[in-house]
KOLLUMVO-24071 format. One line per 3 residues: their letters; for each residue x, y, z of C-alpha. Coordinates in Angstrom, 3 decimals, decimal comma. Each point is the difference from the previous one (the first is absolute). Layout:
N
a) X:Y:Z ~ ...
% end
This chain:
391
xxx) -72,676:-0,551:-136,631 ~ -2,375:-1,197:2,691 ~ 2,983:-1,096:2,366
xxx) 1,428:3,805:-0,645 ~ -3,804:1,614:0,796 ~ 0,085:-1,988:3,329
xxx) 3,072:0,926:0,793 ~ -0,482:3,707:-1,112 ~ -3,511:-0,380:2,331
xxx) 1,939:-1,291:2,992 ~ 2,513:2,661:0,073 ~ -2,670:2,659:0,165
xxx) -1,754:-1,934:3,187 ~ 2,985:-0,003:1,461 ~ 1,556:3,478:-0,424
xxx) -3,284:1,113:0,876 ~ 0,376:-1,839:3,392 ~ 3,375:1,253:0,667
xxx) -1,218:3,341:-0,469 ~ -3,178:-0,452:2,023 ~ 2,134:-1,142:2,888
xxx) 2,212:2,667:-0,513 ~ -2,566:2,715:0,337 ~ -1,474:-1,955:3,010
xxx) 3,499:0,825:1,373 ~ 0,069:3,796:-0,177 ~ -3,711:0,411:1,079
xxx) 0,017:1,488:3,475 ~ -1,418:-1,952:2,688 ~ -1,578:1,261:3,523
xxx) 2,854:0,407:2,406 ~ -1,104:-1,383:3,896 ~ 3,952:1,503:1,392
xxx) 2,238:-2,253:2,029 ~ -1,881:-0,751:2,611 ~ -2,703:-1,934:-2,051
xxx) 2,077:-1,056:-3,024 ~ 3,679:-1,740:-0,637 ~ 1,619:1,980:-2,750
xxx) 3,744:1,208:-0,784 ~ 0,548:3,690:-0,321 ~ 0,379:-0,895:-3,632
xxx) -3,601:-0,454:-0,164 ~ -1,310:3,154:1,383 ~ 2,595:1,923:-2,338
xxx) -1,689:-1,466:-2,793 ~ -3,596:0,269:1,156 ~ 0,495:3,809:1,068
xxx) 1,851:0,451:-3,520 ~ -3,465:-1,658:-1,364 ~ -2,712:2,164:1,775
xxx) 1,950:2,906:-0,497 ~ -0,335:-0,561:-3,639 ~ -3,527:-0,431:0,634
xxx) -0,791:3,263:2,008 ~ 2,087:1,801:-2,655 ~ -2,323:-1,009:-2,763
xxx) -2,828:1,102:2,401 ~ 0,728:2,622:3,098 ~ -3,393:-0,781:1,471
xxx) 0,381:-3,871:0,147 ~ -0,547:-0,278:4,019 ~ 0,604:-3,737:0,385
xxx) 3,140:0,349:-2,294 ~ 1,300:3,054:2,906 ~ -0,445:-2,548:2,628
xxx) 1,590:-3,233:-1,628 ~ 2,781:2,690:-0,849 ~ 0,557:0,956:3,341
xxx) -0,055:-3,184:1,560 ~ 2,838:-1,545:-2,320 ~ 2,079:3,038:0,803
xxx) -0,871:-0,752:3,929 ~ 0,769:-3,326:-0,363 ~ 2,961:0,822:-2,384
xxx) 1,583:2,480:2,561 ~ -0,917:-2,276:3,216 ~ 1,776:-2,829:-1,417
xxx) 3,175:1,974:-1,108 ~ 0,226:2,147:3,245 ~ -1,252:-1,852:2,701
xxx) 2,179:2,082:2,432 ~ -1,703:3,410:-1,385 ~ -3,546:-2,144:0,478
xxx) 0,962:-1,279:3,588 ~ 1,959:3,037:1,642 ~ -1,047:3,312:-2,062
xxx) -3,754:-0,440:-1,179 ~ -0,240:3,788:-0,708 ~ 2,880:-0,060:-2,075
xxx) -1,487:-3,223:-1,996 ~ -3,871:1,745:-0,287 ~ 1,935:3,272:-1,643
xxx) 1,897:-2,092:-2,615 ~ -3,390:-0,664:-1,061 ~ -1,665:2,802:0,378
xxx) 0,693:1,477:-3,412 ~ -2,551:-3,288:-1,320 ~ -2,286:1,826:2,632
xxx) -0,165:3,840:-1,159 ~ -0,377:-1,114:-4,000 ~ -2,710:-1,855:0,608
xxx) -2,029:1,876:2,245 ~ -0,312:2,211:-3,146 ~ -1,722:-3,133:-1,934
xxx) -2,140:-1,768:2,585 ~ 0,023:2,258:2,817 ~ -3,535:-1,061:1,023
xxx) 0,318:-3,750:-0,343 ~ 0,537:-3,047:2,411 ~ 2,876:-0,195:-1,675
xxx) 1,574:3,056:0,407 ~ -0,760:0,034:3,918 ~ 1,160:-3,553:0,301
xxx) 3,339:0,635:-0,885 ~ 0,015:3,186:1,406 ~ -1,131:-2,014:3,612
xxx) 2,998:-2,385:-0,964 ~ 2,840:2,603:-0,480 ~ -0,577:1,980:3,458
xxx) -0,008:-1,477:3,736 ~ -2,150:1,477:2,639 ~ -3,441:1,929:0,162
xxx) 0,764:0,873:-4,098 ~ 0,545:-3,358:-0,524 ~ -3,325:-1,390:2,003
xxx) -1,957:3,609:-1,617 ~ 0,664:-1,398:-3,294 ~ -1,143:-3,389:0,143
xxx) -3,170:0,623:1,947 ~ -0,645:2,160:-3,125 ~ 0,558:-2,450:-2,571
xxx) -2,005:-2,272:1,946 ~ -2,584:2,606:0,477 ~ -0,149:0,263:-4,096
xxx) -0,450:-3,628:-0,710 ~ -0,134:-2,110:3,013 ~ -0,065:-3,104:-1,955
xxx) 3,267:-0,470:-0,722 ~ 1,980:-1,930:2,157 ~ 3,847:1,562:-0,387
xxx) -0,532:2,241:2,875 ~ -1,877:-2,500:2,035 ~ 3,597:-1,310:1,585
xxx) 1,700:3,586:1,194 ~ -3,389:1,241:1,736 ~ -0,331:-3,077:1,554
xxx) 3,206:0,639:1,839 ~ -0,915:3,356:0,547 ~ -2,596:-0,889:1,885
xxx) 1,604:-2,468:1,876 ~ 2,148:2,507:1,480 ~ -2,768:1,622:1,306
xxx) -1,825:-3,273:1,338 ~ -2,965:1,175:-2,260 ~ -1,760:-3,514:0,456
xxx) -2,870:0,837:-2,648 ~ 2,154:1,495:-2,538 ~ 2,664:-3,150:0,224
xxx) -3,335:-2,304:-0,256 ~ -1,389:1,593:-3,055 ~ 3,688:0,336:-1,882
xxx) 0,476:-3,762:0,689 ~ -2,853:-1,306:-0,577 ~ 0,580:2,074:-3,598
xxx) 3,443:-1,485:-0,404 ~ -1,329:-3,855:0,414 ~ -2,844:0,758:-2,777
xxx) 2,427:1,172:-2,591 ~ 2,561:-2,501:0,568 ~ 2,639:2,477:0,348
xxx) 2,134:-2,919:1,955 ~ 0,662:-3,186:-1,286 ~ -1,644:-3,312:1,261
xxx) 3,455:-1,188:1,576 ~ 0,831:3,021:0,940 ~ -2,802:0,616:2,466
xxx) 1,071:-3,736:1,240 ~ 2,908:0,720:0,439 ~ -1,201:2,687:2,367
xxx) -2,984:-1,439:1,681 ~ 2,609:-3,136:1,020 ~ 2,314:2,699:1,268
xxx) -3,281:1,439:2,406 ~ -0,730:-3,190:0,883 ~ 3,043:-1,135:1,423
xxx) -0,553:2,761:2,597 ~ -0,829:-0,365:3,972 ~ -2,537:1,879:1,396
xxx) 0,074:3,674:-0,457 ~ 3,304:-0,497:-1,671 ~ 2,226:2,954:-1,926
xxx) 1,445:-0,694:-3,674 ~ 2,444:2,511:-1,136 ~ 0,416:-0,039:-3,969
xxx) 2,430:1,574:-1,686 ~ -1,798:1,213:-3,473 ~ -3,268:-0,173:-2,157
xxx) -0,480:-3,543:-1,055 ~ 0,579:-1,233:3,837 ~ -1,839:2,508:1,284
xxx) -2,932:1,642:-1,656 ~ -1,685:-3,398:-1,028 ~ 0,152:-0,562:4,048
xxx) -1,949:2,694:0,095 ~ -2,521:-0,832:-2,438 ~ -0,805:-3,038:1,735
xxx) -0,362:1,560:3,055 ~ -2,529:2,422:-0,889 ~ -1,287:-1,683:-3,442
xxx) -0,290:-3,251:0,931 ~ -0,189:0,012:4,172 ~ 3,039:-2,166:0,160
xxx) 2,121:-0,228:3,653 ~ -1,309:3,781:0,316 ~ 1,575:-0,408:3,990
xxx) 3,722:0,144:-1,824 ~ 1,454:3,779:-0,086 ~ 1,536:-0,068:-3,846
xxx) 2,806:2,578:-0,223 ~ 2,380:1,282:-2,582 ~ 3,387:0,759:0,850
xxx) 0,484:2,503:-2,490 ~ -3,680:1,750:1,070 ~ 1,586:0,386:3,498
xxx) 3,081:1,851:-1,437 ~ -0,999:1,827:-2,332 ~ -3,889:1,570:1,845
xxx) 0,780:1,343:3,522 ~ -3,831:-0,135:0,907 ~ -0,394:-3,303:-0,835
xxx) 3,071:-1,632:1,893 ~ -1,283:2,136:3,178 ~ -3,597:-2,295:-0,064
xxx) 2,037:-2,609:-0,996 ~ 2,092:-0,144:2,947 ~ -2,905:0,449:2,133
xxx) -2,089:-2,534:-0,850 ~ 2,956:-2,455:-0,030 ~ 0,389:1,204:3,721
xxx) 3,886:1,438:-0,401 ~ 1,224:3,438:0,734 ~ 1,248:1,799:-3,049
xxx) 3,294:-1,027:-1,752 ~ 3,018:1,614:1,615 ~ 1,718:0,901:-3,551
xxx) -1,406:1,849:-2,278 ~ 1,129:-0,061:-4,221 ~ 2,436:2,526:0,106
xxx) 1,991:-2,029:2,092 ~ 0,391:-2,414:-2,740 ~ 1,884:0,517:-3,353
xxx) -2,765:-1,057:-2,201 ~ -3,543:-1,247:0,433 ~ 0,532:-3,304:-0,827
xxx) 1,811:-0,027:3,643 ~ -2,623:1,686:1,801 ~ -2,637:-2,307:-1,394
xxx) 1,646:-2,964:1,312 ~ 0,998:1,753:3,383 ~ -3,559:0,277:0,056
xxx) -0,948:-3,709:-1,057 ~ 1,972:-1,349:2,512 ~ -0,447:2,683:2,672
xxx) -3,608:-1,782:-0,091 ~ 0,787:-3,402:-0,214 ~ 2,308:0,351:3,330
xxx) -2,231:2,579:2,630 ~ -3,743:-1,301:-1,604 ~ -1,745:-1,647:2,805
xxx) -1,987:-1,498:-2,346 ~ 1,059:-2,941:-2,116 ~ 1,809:1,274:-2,865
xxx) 0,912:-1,189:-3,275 ~ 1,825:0,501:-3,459 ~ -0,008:-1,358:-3,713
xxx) 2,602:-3,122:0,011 ~ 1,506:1,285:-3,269 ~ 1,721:3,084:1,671
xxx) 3,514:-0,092:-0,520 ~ 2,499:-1,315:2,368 ~ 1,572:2,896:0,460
xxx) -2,860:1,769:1,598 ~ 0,455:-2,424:2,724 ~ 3,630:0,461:0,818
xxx) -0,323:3,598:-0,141 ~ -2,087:0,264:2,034 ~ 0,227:-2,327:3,087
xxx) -2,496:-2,596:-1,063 ~ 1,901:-2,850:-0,462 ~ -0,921:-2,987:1,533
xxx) -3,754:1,788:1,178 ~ -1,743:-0,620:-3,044 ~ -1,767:-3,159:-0,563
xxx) -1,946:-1,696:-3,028 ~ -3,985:-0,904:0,349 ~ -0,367:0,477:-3,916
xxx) 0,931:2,327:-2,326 ~ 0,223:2,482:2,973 ~ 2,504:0,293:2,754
xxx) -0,858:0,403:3,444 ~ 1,917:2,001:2,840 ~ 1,251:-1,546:2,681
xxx) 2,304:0,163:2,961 ~ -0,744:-3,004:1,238 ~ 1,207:-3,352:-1,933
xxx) -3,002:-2,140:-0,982 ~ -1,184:-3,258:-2,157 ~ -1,481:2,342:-3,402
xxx) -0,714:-3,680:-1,658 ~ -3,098:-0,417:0,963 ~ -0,943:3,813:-0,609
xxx) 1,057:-1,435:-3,792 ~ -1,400:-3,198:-0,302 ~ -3,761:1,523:1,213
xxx) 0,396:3,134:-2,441 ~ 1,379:-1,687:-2,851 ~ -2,302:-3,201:-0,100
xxx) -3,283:1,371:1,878 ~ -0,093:3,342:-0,921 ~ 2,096:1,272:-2,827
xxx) -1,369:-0,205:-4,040 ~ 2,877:-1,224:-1,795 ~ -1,979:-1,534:-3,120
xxx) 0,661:3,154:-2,014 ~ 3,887:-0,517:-0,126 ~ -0,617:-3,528:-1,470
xxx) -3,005:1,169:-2,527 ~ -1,301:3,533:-0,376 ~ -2,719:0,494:-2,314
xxx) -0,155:3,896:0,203 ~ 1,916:2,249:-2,550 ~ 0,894:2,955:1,924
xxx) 3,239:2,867:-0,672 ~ 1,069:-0,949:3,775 ~ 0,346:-3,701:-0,455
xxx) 3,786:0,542:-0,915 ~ 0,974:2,048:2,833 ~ -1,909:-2,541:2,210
xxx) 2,056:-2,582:-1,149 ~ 3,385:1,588:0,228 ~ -0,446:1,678:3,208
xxx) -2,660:-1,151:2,295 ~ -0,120:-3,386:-0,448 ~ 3,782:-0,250:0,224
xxx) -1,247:1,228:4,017 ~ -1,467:-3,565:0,317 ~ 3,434:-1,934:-0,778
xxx) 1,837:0,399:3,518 ~ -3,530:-1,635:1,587 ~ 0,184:-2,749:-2,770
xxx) 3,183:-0,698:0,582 ~ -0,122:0,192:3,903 ~ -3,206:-3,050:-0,146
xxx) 1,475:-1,423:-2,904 ~ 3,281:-1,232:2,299 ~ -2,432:-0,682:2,988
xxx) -1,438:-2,734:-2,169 ~ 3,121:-1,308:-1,214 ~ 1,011:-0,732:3,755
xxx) -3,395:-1,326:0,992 ~ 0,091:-2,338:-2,807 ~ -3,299:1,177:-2,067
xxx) 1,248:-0,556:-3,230 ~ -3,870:1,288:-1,078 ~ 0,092:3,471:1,257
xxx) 3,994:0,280:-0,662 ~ -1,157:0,150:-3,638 ~ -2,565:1,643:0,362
xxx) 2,125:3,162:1,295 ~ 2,390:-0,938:-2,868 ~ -2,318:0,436:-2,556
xxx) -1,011:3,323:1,370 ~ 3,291:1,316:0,558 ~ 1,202:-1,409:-3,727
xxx) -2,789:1,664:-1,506 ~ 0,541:3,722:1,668 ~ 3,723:0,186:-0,958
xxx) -1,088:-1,317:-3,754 ~ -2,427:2,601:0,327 ~ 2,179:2,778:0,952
xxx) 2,346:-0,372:-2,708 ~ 2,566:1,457:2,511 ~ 1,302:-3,285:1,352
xxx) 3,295:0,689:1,528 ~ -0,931:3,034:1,717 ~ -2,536:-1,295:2,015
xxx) 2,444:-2,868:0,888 ~ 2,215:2,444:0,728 ~ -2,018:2,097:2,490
x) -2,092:-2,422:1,708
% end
């Protein structure tokens, strides 16, 4: 009898487990989009499917309208990245419809203008955020865009006060902003980094401005210079280089124009110029940069002339660089697995590069040091044989 109660009693705990667990499942969770967050499009089909079931039940649920929207952003961004890339009108006005229903819900909300601010480009775009922000200037999700606004407009107080807001509420990770401020410091002297998109770019930025970090480097964004014709005009002139003699209807896509315009800077910049390591191969051959671009870290440097980049590396990696995060990193942030999968993978062609320097000099010490680095980045990654593959 006893041995049947307990068992009777254990069953219940544990059904009641399963079930908890279960329901843990289908509760919605906050959705950060792809740049912040490493999900499958599976996961933000389920998560809209959940806050749509939410906003359903209540119309007037503002937080469930903007965790709705951003699963179907995310959803839509990772299944058409060529609509997202080439055609961002058509992508805003598949979404749109998310847009009109709830304006009749939340209309006056943070909410409602944030996603509004999110599904437009241009002065609708920046008129929408400023009046979220304007309704509760607290919260930090439109901290990031009007940063960028106002660096295209070299507003130097505005870009101060929005990063200095962004470090306080942690909106980057820990080894993300490392990652970063060893990217700034690799940098000569009133040096030019071009990134390529929001996690090697904006967090530049915010150290720049937030944190008064290498403030003499111009930080620019590839896809800024395409995409904002004011902005690549300044651009351009504070670099010191006449205007760009194609323009992006010569190309057939964007994606072409934006790395026309990458390496139309990296070649005619009088000013020494440099790009993420982790851009693709292919970039380079396109483009006429093979055999110009050299390693001081997990940037690239461009070069016509030939020169020694080893002891660029060995002064940025041991004197300058923070590398303890890749080993240990105490902070749980939503970035940390994007960080490991795509901007630490950057540091590998610099391991590797001092890792066989050692091996010929004999210094067995430092040769595993670099090995344990290297070892613990691919683990890391989870996406072993490509990076073998492309580094």
């Amino acid at each position: 009898m006893k041995k049947t109660i307990l068992i009777t009693w254990f069953l219940l705990i544990y059904s009641s487990v399963i079930f908890s667990q279960e329901e843990e499942k289908s509760k919605p969770k906050k959705i950060y989009g792809i740049a912040k967050e490493n999900k499958p499009v599976l996961y933000y089909a389920n998560q809209s499917r959940l806050w749509k079931n939410l906003i359903e039940k209540d119309p007037h649920y503002a937080e469930g309208w903007n965790n709705y929207y951003r699963a179907e952003r995310a959803k839509l961004q990772l299944e058409k990245p060529d609509l997202w890339s080439n055609n961002k009108l058509g992508f805003y006005q598949r979404l749109s419809p998310i847009i009109v229903e709830a304006k009749k819900f939340i209309g006056n909300t943070f909410d409602y203008y944030w996603i509004k601010g999110y599904n437009s480009s241009g002065q609708t775009h920046i008129d929408a955020l400023k009046q979220a922000y304007l309704i509760d200037s607290e919260r930090d999700e439109v901290y990031g865009e009007l940063l960028v606004h106002y660096i295209k407009y070299l507003n130097a107080k505005e870009c101060v006060n929005f990063g200095k807001r962004i470090l306080a509420n942690n909106i980057y990770s820990d080894a993300n902003l490392k990652w970063n401020y060893n990217a700034l410091i690799s940098v000569e002297k009133n040096g030019v980094i071009i990134s390529s998109g929001d996690i090697d770019g904006i967090p530049k930025w915010v150290l720049q401005y937030g944190a008064n970090v290498r403030k003499d480097v111009m930080v620019t964004n590839a896809w800024l210079l395409a995409e904002n014709e004011e902005y690549r005009k300044k651009t351009y002139s504070k670099i010191g280089m006449s205007l760009p003699k194609l323009k992006a209807s010569d190309f057939k896509n964007m994606m072409s124009y934006v790395d026309y315009l990458a390496s139309d800077i990296l070649k005619r910049s009088p000013k020494a110029t440099y790009i993420s390591s982790d851009m693709p191969t292919q970039f380079f051959k396109e483009n006429g940069l093979e055999g110009k671009m050299y390693l001081v870290g997990n940037l690239l440097k461009y070069s016509n002339n030939k020169f020694d980049n080893t002891p660029f590396l060995i002064d940025n990696f041991e004197n300058k660089y923070y590398l303890e995060h890749i080993f240990k990193n105490f902070q749980n942030h939503q970035e940390n697995e994007l960080v490991k999968t795509y901007l630490n993978s950057s540091y590998l062609p610099g391991l590797r590069h001092l890792k066989i320097h050692y091996q010929s000099n004999g210094n067995t010490i430092k040769e595993k040091y670099y090995t344990s680095l290297i070892d613990k980045i691919v683990l890391d990654s989870a996406k072993k044989e490509e990076i073998f593959n492309n580094n």
